[in-house]
PDB file as gemmi writes it, atoms N, CA and C in Angstrom:
CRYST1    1.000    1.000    1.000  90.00  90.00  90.00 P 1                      
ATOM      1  N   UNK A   1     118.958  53.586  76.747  1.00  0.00           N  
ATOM      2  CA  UNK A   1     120.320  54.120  76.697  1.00  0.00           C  
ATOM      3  C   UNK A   1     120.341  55.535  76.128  1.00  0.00           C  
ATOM      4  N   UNK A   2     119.502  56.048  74.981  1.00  0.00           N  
ATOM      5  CA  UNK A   2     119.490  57.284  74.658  1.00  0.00           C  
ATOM      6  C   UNK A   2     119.001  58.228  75.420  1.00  0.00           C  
ATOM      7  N   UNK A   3     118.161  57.691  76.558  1.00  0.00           N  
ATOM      8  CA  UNK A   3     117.754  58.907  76.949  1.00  0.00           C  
ATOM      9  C   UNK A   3     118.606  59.229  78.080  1.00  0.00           C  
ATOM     10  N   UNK A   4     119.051  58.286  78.268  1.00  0.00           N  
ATOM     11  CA  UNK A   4     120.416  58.452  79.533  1.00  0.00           C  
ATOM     12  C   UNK A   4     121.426  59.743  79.197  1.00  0.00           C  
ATOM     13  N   UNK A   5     121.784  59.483  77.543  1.00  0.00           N  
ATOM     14  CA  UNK A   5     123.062  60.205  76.975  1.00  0.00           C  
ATOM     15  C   UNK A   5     121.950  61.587  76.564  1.00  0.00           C  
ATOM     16  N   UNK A   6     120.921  61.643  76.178  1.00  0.00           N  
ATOM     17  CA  UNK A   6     120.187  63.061  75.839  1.00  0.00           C  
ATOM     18  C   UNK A   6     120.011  63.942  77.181  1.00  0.00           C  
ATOM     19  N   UNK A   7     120.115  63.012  78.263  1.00  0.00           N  
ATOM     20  CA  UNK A   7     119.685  63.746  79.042  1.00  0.00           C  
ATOM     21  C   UNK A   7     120.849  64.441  80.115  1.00  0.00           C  
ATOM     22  N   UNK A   8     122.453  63.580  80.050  1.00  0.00           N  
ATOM     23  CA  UNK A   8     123.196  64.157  80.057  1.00  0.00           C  
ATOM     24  C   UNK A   8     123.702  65.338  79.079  1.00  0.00           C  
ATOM     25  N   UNK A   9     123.550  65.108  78.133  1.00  0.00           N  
ATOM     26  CA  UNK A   9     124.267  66.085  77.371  1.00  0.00           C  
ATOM     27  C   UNK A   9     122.979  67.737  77.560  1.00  0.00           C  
ATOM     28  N   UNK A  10     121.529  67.342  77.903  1.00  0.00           N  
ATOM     29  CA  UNK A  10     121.062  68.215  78.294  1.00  0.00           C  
ATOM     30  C   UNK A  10     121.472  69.267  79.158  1.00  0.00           C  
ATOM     31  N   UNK A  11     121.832  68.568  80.213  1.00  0.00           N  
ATOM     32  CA  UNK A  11     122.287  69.152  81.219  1.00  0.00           C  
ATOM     33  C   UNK A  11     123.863  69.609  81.148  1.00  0.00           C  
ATOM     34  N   UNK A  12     124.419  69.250  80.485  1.00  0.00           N  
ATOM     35  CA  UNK A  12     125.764  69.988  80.378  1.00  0.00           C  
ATOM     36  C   UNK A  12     125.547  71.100  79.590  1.00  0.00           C  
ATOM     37  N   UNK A  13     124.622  71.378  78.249  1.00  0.00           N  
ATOM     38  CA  UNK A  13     124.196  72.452  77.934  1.00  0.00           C  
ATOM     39  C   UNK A  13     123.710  73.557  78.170  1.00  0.00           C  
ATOM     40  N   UNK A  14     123.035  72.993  79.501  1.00  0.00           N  
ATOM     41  CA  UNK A  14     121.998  73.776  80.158  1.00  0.00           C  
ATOM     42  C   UNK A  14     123.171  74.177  81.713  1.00  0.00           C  
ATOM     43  N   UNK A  15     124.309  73.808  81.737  1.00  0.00           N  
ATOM     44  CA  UNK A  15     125.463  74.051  82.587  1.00  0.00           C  
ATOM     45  C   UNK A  15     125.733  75.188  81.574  1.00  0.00           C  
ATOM     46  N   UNK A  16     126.312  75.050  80.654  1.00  0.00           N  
ATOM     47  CA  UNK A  16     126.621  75.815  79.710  1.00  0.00           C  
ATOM     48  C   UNK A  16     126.337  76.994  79.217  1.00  0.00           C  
ATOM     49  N   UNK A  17     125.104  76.996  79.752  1.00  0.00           N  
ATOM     50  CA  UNK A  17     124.341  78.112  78.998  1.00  0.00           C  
ATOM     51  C   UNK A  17     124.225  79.335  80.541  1.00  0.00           C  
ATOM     52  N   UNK A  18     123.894  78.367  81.491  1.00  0.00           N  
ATOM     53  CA  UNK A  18     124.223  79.317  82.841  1.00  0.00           C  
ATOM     54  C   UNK A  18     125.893  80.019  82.923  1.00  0.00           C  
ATOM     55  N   UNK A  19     127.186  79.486  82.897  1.00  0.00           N  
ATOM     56  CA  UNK A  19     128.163  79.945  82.580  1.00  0.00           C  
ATOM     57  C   UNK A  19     128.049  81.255  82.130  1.00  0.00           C  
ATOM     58  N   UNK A  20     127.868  81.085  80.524  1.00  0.00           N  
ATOM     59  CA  UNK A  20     128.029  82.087  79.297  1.00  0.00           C  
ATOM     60  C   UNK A  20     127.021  82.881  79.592  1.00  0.00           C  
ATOM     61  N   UNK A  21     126.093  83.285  80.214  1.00  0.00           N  
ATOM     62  CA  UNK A  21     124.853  84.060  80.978  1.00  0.00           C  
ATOM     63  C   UNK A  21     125.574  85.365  81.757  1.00  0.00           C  
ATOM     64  N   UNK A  22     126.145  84.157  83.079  1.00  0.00           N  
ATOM     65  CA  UNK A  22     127.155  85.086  83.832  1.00  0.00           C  
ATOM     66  C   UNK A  22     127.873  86.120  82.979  1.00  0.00           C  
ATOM     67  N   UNK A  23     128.733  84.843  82.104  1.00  0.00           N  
ATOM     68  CA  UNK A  23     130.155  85.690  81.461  1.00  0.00           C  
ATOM     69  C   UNK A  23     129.294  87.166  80.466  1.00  0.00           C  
ATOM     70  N   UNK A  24     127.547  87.036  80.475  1.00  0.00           N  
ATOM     71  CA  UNK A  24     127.132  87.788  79.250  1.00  0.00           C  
ATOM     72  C   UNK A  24     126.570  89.362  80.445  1.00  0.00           C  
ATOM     73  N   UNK A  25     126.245  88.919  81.622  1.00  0.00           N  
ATOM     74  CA  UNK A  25     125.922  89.755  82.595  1.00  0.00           C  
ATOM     75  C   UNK A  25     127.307  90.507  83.128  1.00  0.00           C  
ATOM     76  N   UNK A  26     128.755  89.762  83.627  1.00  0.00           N  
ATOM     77  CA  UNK A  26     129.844  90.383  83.691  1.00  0.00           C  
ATOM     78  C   UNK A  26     130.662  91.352  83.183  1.00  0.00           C  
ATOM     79  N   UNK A  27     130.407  91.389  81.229  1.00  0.00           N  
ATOM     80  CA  UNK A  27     131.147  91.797  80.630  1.00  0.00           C  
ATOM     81  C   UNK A  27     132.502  91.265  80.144  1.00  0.00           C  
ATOM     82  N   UNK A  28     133.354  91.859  80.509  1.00  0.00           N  
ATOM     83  CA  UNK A  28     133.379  93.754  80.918  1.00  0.00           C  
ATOM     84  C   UNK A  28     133.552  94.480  79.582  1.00  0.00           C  
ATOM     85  N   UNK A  29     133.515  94.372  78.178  1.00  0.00           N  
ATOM     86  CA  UNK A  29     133.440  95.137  77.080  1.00  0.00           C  
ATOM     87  C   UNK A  29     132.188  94.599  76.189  1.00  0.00           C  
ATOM     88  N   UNK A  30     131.930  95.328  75.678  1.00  0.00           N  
ATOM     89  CA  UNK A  30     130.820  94.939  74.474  1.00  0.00           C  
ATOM     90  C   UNK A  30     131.283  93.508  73.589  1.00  0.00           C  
ATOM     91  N   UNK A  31     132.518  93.481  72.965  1.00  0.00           N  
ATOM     92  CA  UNK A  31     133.404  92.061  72.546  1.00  0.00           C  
ATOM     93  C   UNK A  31     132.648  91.243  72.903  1.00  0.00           C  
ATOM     94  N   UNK A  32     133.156  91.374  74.180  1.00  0.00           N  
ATOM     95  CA  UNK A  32     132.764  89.408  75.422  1.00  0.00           C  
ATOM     96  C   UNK A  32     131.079  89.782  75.572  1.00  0.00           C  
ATOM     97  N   UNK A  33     130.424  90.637  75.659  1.00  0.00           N  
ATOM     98  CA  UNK A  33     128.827  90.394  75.258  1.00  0.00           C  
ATOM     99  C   UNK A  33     128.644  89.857  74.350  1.00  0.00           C  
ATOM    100  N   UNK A  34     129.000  90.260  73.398  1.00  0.00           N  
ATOM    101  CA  UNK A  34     128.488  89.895  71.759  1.00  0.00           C  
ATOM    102  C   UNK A  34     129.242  88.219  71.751  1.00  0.00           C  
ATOM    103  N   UNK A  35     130.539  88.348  71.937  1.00  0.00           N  
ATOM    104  CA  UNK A  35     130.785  87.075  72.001  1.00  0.00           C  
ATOM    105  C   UNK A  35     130.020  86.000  72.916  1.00  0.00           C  
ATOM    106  N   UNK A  36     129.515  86.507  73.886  1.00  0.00           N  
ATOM    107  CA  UNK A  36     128.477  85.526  75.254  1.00  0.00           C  
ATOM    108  C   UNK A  36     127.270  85.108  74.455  1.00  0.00           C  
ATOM    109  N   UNK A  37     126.677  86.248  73.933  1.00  0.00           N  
ATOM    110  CA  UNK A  37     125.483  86.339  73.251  1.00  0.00           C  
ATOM    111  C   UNK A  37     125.426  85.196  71.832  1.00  0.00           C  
ATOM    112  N   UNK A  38     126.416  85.033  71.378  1.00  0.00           N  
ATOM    113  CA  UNK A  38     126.575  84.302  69.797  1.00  0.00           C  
ATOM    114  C   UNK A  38     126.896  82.508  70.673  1.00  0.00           C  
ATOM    115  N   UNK A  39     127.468  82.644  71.814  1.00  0.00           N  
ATOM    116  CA  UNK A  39     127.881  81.710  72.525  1.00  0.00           C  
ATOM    117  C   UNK A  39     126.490  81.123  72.567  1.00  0.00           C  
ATOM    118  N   UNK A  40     125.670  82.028  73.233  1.00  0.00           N  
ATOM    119  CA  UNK A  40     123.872  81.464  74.015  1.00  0.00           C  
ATOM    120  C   UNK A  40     123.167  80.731  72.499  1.00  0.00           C  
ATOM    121  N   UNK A  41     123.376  81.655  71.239  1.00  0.00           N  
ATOM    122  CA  UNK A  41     122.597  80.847  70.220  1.00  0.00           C  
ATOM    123  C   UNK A  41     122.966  79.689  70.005  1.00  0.00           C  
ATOM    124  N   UNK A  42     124.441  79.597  69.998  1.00  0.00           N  
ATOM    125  CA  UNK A  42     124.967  78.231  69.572  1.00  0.00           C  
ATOM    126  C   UNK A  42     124.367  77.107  70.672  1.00  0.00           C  
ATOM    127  N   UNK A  43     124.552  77.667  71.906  1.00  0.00           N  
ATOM    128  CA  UNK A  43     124.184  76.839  72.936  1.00  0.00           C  
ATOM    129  C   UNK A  43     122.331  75.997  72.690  1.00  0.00           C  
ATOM    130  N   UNK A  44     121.586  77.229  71.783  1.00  0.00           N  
ATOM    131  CA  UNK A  44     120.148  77.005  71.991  1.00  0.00           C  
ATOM    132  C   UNK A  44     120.165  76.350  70.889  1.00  0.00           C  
ATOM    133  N   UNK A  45     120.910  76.234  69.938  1.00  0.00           N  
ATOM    134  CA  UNK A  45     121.171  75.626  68.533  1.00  0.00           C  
ATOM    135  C   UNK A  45     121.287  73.974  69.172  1.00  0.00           C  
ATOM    136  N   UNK A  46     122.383  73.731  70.187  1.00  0.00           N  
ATOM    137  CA  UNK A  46     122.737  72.403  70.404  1.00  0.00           C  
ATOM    138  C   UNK A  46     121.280  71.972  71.163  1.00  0.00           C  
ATOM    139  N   UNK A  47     120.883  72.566  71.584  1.00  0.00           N  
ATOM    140  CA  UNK A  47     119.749  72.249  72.525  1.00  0.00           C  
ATOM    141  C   UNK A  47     118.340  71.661  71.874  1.00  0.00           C  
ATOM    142  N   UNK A  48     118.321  72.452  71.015  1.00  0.00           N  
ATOM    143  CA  UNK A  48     117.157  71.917  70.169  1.00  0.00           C  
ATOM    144  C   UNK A  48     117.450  71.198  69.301  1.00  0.00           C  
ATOM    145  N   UNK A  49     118.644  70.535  69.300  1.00  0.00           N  
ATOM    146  CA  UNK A  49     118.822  69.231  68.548  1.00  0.00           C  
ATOM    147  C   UNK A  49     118.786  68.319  69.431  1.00  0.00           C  
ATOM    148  N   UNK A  50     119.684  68.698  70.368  1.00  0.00           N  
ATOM    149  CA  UNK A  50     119.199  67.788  71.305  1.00  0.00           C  
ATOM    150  C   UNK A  50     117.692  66.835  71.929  1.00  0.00           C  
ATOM    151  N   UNK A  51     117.117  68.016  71.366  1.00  0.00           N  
ATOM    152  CA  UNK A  51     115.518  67.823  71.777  1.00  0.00           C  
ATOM    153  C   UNK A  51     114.816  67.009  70.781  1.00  0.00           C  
ATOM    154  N   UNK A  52     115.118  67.372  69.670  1.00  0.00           N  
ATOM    155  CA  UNK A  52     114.662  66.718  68.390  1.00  0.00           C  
ATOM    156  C   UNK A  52     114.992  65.727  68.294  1.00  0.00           C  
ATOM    157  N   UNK A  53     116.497  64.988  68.621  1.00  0.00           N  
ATOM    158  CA  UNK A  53     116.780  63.895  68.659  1.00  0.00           C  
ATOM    159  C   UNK A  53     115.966  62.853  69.763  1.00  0.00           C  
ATOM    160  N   UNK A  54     115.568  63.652  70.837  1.00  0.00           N  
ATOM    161  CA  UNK A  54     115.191  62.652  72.318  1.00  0.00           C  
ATOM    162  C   UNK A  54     113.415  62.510  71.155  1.00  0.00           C  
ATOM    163  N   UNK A  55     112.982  63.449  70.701  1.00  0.00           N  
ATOM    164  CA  UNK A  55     111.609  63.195  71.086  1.00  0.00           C  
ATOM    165  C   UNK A  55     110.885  62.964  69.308  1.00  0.00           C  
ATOM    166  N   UNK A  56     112.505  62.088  68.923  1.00  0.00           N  
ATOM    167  CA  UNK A  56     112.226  61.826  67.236  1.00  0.00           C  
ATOM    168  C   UNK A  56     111.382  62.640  66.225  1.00  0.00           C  
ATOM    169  N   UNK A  57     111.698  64.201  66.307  1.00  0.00           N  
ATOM    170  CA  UNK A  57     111.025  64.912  65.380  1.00  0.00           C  
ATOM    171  C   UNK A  57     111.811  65.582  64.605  1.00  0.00           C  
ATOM    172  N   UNK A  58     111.831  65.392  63.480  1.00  0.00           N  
ATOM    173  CA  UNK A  58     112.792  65.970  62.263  1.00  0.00           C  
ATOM    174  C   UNK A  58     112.482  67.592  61.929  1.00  0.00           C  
ATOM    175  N   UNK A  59     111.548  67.994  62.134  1.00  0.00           N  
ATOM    176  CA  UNK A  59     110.874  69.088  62.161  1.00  0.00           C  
ATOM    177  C   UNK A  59     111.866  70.450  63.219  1.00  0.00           C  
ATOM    178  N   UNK A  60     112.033  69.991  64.345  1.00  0.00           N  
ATOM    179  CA  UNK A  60     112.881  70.906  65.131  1.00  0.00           C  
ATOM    180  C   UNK A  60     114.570  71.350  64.698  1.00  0.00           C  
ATOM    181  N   UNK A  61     114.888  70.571  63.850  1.00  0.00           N  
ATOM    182  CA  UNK A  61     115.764  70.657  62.870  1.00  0.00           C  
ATOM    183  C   UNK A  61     115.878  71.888  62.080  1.00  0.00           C  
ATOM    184  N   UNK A  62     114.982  71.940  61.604  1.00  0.00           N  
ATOM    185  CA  UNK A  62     114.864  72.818  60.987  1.00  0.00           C  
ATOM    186  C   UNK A  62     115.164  74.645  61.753  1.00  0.00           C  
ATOM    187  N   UNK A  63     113.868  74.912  62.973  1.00  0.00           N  
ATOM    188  CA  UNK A  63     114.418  75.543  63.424  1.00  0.00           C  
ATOM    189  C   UNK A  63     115.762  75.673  64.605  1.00  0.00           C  
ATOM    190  N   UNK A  64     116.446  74.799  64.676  1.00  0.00           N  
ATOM    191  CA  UNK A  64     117.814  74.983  65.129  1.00  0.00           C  
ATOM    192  C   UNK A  64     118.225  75.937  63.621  1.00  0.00           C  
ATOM    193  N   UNK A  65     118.242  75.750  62.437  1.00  0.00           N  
ATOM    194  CA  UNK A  65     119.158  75.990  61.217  1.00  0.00           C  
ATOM    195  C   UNK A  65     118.634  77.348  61.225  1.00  0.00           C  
ATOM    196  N   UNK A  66     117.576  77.811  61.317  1.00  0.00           N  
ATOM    197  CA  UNK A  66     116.945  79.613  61.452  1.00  0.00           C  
ATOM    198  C   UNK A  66     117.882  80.018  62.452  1.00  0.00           C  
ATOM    199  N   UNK A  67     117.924  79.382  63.857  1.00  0.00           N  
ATOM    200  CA  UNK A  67     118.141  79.770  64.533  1.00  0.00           C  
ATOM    201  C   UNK A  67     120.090  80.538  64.625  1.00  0.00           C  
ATOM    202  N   UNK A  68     120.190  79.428  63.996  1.00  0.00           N  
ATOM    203  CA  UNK A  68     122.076  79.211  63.867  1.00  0.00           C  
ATOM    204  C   UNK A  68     122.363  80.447  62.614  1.00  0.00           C  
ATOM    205  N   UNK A  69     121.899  80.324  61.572  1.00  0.00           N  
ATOM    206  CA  UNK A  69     121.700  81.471  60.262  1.00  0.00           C  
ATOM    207  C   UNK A  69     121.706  82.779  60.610  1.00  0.00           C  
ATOM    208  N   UNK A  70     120.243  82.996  61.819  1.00  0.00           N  
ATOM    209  CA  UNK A  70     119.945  84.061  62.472  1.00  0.00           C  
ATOM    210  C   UNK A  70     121.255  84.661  63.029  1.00  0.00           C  
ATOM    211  N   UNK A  71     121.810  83.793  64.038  1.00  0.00           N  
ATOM    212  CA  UNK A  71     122.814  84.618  64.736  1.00  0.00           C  
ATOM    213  C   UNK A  71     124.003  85.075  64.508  1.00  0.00           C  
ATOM    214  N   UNK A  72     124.306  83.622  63.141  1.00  0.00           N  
ATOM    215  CA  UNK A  72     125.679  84.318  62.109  1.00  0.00           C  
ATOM    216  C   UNK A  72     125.143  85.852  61.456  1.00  0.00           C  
ATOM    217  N   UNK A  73     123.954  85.976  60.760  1.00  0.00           N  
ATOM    218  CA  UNK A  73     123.994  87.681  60.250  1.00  0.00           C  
ATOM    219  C   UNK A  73     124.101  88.361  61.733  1.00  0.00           C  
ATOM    220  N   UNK A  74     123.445  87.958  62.819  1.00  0.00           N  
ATOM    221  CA  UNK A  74     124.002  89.334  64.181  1.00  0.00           C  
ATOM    222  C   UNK A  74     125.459  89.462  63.783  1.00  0.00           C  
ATOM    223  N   UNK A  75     126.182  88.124  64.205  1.00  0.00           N  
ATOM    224  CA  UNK A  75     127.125  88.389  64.070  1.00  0.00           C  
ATOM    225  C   UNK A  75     127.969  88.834  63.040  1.00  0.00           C  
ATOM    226  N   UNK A  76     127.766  89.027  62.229  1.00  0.00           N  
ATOM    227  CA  UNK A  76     128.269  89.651  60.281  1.00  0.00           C  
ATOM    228  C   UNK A  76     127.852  91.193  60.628  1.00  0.00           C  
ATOM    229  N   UNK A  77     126.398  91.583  61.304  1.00  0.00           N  
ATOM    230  CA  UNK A  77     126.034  93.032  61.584  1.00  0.00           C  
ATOM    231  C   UNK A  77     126.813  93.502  62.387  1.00  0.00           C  
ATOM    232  N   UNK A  78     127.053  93.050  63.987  1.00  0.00           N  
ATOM    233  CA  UNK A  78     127.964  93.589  65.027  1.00  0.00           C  
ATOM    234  C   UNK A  78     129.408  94.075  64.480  1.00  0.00           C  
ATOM    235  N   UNK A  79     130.065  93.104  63.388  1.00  0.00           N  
ATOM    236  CA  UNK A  79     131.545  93.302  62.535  1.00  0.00           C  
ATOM    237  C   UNK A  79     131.302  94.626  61.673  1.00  0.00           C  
ATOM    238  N   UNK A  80     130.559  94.797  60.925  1.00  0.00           N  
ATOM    239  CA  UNK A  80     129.998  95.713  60.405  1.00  0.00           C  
ATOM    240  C   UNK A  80     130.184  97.193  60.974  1.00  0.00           C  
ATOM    241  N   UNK A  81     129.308  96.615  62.081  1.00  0.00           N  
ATOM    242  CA  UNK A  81     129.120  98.162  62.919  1.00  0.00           C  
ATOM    243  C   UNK A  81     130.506  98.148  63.935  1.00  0.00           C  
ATOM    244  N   UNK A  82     131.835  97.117  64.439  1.00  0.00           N  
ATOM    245  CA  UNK A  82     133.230  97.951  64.591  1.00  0.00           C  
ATOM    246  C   UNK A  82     133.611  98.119  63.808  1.00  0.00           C  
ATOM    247  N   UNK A  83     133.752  97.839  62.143  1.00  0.00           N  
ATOM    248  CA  UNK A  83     134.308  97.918  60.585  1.00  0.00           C  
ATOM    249  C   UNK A  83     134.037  99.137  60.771  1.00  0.00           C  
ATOM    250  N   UNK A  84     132.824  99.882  61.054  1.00  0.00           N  
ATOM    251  CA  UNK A  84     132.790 101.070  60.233  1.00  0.00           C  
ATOM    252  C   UNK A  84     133.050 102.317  61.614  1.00  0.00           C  
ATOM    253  N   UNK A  85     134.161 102.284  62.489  1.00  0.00           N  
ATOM    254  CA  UNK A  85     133.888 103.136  63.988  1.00  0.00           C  
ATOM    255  C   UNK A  85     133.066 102.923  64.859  1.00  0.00           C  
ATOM    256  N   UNK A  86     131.895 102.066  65.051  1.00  0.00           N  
ATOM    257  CA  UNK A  86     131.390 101.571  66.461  1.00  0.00           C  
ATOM    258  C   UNK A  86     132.250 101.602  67.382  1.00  0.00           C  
ATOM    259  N   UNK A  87     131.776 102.062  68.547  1.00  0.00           N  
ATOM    260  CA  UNK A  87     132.446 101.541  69.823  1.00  0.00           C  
ATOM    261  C   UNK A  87     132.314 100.733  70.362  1.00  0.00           C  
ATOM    262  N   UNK A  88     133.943  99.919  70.749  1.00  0.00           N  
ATOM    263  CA  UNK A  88     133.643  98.252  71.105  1.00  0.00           C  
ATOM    264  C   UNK A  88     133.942  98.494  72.561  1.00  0.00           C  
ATOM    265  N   UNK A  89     134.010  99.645  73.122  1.00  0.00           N  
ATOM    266  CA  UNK A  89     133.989  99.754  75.045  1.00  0.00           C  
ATOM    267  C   UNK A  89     132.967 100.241  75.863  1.00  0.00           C  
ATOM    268  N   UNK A  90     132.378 100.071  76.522  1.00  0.00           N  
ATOM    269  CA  UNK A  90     131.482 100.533  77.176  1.00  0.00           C  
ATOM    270  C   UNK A  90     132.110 101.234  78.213  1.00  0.00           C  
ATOM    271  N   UNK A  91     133.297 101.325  78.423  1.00  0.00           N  
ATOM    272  CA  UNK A  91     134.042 101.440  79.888  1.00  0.00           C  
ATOM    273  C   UNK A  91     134.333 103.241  79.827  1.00  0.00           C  
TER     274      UNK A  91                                                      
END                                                                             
């Protein structure tokens, strides 16, 4: 039964992650990049729990939590850099 539900929820992630790809290749402002981009970690965050859970290793845990940490400071840096006059248009 678990691997039924790991392996759905795989694949809706992995739906997920193609989406927010597009939306990260489309644009159309720097915003919705950065926002696509923080989208993809979270996405790789669920993923490797996902994984950890199917293939009982407590260990991959861990790096999901680097991984998730990691992309909150991008994201704390990107605020930073419109806080201080960055340009948030590419257009």
């Amino acid at each position: 039964m678990i691997e039924w539900v790991t392996l759905a929820t795989m694949l809706i992630l992995v739906l997920a992650l193609v989406l927010t790809a597009v939306r990260l290749v489309l644009g159309p402002s720097l915003a919705d990049r950065v926002v696509a981009l923080e989208l993809i970690a979270l996405i790789a965050v669920g993923i490797i729990i996902v994984y950890a859970v199917q293939v009982d290793r407590a260990a991959f845990l861990d790096v999901a939590l680097v991984l998730a940490l990691t992309a909150f400071m991008a994201a704390v840096g990107f605020a930073r850099f419109l806080e201080r006059g960055g340009s948030g248009d590419n257009e």
